[in-house]
C-alpha positions as CSV (number, residue, x, y, z in Angstrom):
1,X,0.0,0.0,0.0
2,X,1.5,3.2,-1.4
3,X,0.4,6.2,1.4
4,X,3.2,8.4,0.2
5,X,1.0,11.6,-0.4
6,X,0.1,14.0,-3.6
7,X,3.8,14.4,-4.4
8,X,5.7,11.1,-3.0
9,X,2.7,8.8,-4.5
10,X,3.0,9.6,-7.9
11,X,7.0,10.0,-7.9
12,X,7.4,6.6,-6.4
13,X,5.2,5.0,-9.3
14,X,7.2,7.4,-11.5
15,X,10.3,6.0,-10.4
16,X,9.0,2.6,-10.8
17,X,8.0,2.8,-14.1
18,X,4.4,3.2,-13.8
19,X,3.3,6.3,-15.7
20,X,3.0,8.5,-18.8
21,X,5.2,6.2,-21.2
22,X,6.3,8.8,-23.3
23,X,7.7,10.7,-20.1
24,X,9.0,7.4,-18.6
25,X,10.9,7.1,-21.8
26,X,12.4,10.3,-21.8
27,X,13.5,10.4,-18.7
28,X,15.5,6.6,-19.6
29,X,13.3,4.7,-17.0
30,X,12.1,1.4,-17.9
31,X,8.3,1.2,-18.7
32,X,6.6,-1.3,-16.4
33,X,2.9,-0.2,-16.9
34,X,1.7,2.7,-19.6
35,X,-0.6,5.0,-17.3
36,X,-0.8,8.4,-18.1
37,X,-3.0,10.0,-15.0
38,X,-0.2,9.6,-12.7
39,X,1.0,12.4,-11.7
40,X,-1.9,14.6,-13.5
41,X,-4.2,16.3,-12.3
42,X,-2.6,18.0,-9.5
43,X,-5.1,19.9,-7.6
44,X,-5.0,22.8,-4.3
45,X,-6.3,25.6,-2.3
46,X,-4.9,28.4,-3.6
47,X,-5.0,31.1,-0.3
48,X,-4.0,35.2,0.6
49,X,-3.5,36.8,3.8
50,X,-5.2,39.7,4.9
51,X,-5.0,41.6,8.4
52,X,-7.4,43.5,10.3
53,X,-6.1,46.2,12.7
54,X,-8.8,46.2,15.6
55,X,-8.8,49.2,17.4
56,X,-7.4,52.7,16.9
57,X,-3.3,52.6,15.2
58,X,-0.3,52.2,17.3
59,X,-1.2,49.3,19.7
60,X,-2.9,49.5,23.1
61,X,-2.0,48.3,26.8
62,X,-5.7,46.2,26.4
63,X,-5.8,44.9,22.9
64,X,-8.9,43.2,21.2
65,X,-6.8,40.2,19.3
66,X,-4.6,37.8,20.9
67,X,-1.0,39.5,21.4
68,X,2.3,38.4,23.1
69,X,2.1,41.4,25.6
70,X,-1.4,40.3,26.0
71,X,-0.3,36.3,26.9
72,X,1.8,37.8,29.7
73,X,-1.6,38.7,31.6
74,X,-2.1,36.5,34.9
75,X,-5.6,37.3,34.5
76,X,-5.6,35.5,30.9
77,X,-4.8,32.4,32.8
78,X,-7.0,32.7,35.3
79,X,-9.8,33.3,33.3
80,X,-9.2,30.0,31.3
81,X,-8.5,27.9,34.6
82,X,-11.5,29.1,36.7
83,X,-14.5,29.8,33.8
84,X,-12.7,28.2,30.7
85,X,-13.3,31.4,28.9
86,X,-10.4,34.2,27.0
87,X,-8.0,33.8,24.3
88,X,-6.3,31.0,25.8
89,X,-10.0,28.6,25.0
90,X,-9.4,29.7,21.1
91,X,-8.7,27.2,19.1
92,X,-6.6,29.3,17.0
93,X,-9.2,29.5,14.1
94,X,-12.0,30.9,15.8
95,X,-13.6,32.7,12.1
96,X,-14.9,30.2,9.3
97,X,-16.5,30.8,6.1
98,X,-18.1,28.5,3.7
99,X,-19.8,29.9,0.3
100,X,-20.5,30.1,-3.1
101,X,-18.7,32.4,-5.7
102,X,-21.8,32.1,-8.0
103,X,-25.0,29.9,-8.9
104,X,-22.9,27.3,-10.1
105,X,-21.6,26.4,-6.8
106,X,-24.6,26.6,-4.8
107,X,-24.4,23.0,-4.1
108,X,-20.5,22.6,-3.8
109,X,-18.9,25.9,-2.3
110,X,-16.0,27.1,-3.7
111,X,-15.2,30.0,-1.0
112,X,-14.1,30.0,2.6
113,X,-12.4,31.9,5.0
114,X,-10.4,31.0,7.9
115,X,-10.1,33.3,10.7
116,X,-7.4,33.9,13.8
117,X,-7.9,35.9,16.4
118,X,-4.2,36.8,16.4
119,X,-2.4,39.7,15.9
120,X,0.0,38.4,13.4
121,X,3.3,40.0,14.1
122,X,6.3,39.7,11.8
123,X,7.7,36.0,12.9
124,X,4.2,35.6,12.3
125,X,4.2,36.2,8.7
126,X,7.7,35.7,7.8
127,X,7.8,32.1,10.1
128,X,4.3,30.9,9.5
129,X,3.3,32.5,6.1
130,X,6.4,32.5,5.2
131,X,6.1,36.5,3.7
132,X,9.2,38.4,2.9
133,X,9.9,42.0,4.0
134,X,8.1,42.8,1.2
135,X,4.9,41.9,3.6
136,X,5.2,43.9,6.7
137,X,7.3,46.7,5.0
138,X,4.2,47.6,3.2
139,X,1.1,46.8,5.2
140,X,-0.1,49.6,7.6
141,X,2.1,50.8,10.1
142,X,5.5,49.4,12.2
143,X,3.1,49.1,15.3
144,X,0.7,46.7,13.1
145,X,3.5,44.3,12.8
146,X,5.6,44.5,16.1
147,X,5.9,42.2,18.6
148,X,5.0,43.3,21.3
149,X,2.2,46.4,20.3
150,X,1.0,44.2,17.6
151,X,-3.1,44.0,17.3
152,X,-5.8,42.4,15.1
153,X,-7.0,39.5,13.2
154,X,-5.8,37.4,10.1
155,X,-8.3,36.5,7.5
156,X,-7.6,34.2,4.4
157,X,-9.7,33.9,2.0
158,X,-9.6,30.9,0.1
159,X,-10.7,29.4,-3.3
160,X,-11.6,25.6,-2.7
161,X,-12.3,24.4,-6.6
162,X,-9.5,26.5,-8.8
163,X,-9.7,25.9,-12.6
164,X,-6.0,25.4,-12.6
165,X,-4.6,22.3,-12.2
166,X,-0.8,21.3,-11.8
167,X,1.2,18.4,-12.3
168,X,3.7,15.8,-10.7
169,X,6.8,14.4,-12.4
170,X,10.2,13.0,-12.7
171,X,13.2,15.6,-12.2
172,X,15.5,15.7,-15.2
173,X,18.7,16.5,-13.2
174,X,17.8,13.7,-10.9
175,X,15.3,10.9,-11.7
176,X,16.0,8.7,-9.2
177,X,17.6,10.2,-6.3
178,X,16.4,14.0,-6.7
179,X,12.7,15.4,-5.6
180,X,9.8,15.3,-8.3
181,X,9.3,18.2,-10.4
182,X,6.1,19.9,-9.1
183,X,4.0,22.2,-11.6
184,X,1.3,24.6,-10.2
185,X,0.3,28.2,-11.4
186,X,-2.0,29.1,-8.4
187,X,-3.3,32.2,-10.4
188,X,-2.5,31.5,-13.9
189,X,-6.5,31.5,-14.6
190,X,-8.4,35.1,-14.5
191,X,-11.4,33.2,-13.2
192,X,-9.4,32.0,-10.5
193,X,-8.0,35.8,-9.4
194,X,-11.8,36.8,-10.2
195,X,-13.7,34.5,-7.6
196,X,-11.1,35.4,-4.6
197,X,-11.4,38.6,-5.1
198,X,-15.5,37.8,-4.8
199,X,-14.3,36.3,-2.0
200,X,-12.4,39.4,-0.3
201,X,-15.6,41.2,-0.5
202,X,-17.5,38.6,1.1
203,X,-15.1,39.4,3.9
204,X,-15.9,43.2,3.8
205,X,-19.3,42.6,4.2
206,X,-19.2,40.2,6.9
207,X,-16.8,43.1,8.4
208,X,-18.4,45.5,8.4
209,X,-21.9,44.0,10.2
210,X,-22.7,45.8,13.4
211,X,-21.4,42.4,15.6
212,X,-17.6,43.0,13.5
213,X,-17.9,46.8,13.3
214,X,-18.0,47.0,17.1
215,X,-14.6,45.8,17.8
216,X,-13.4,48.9,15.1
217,X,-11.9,46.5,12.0
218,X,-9.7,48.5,9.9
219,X,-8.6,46.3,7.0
220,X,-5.0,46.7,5.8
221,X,-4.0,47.8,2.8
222,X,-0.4,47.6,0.5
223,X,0.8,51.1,0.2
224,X,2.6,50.6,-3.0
225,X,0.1,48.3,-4.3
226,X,-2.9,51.1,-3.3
227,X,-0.8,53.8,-4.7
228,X,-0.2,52.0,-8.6
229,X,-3.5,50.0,-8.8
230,X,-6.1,52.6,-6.2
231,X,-7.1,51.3,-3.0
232,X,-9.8,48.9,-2.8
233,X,-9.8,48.6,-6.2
234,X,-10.6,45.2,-8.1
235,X,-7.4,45.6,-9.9
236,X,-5.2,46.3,-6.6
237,X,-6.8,43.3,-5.2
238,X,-5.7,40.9,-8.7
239,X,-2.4,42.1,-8.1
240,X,-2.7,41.3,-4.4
241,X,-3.1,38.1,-4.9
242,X,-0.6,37.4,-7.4
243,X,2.4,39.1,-4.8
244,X,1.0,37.5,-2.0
245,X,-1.0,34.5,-2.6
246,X,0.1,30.8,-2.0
247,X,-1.6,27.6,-1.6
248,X,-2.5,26.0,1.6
249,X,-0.5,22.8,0.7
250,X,-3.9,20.9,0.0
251,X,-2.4,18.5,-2.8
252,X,-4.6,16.0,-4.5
253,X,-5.6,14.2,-7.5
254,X,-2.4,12.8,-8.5
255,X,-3.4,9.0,-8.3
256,X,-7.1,9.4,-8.8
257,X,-9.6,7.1,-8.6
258,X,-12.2,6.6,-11.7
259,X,-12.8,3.9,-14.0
260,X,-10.8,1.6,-15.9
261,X,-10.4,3.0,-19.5
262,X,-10.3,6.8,-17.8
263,X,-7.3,8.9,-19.2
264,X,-6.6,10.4,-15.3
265,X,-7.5,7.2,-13.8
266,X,-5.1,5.3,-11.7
267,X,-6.6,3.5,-9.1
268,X,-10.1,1.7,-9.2
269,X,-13.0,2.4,-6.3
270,X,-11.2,-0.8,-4.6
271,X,-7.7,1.5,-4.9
272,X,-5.9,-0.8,-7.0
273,X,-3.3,0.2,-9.2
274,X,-4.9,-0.3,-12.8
275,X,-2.2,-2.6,-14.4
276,X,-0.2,-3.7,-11.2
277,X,-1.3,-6.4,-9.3
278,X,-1.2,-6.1,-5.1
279,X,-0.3,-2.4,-5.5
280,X,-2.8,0.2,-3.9
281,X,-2.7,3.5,-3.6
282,X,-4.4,5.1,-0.1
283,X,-4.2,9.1,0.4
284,X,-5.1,12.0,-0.7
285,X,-3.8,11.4,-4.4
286,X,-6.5,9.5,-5.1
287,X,-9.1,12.4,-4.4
288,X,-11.1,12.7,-8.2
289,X,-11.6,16.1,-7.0
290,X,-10.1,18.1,-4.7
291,X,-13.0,18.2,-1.5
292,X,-14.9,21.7,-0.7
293,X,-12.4,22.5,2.5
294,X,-9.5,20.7,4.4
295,X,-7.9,17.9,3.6
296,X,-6.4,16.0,6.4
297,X,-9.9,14.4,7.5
298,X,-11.0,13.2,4.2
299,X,-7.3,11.6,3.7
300,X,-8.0,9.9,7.2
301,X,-11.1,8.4,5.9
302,X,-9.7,7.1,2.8
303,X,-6.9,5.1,5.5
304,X,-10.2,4.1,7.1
305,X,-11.8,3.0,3.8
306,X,-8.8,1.2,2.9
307,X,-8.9,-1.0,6.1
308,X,-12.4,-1.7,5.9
309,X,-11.5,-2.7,2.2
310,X,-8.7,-5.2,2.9
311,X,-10.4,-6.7,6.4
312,X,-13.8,-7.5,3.9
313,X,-11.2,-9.0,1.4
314,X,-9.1,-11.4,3.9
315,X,-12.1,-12.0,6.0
316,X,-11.0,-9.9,8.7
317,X,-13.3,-9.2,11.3
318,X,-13.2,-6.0,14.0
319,X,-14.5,-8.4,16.8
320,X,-10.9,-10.4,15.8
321,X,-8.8,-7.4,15.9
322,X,-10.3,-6.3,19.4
């Protein structure tokens, strides 16, 4: 059983011989089993960062958002300890968002938002978001991004089913002891930069409802960026994203399931390799579609599925395992 993930999967199978032929080929590895999916159909989240000041500019001895000055507060502890109440009860991603970009999606959202109650400092963008200087040099002011004075929240709008798709495959310079060559243009489709910035104003409107407008949300705009494209504009925001947009490493659909015969197909419903006999393939490769939100659930119940497969095949029962 091959549990190797969006990237490993297909480059082990790859590597193997079990792939595009014509790719296999050129690289000078032996084809075992002509199957052109693998590695196709690379799917993910592509993701921006925004930040919400909360409160007036310049940081306050009482903020609103979950600071480090603000974690050195006995009575933050206390309050968590005696009532199980304040910023230390957060799970971290205390805002969510699920919606549709248009009619078409009604019944399979293609929006969300996450949300954290954090002030998002510079480690925090440079560490976690990985951002450059580039970031916090331009978003509001030095206080907005210190570590200490820092206050607000982070909201990332997200776009759950992009049009673009990516690929998986061997590396040139090293076929077999080197990484795979991974392919992905987050925002190389305009309808792609057009429904996150749908999104975005999603967000402002949720904002700026009276139960948000009380804690005084001041989104944060790139001065540059405002000064070139005009703030709030729907072309500042498509250059946005482009400079500061990523993906929120959501790969799938590298090994996916479908029928026998299907172009993109490489494993059947049972997870079999098609072509390669006692060789499955169980994780989040075999997605057909990348799913309407997180990943890392749905690629636990595919491990569950696959047990529940196998114990059915070798007569297996959960009583026996007990």
């Amino acid at each position: 059983i091959l549990s190797a993930g969006a990237y490993e999967s297909p480059h082990l199978l790859l590597k193997s011989g079990v792939g595009p032929a014509h790719d296999l080929e050129s690289a000078g590895v032996e084809v075992r089993v002509d199957l052109p999916g693998v590695g196709q159909h690379l799917q993910d989240h592509p993701i921006i960062g925004l930040k919400y000041r909360l409160g007036p500019p310049g940081g306050v001895w009482f903020p609103k958002s979950i600071t480090k000055l603000w974690l050195t507060f006995p009575s933050l502890l206390w309050s968590y300890l005696w009532a199980g109440k304040g910023a230390l009860s957060s799970s971290g991603c205390d805002v969510g968002f699920f919606g549709a970009s248009n009619s078409s999606h009604t019944r399979r959202p293609d929006l969300q938002m996450h949300g954290m109650v954090t002030a998002g400092d510079t480690s925090f963008f440079t560490d976690f978001l990985n951002y450059d200087s580039s970031f916090t040099d331009q978003i509001g002011e030095l206080s907005d991004v210190h570590a200490l004075w820092a206050q607000g929240m982070l909201i990332a709008p997200t776009l759950l089913h992009a049009v673009t798709e990516g690929s998986v495959s061997l590396n040139p310079r090293s076929v077999r002891a080197g990484p795979p060559l991974i392919r992905y243009e987050a925002f190389g489709h305009e309808e792609d930069v057009d429904r996150l910035i749908e999104c975005i104003r999603r967000m402002q409107t949720i904002m700026a409802q009276p139960a948000m407008a009380a804690h005084e949300p001041v989104l944060l705009y790139a001065r540059d960026l405002a000064q070139e494209f005009g703030l709030d504009s729907d072309q500042y925001w498509a250059e946005y994203i482009k400079r500061f947009g990523f993906v929120v490493y959501h790969p799938t659909g590298t090994c996916r399931m479908g029928r026998a015969g299907e172009p993109t197909a490489v494993v059947d419903s049972s997870l079999r390799v098609f072509g390669v006999r006692g060789l499955r393939v169980a994780d989040a490769s075999i997605m057909p579609d990348i799913v309407s939100g997180n990943t890392q659930v749905p690629s636990a119940a595919i491990g569950v599925q696959m047990a529940a497969i196998l114990r059915k095949e070798h007569g297996i029962s959960v009583d026996h395992l007990g």
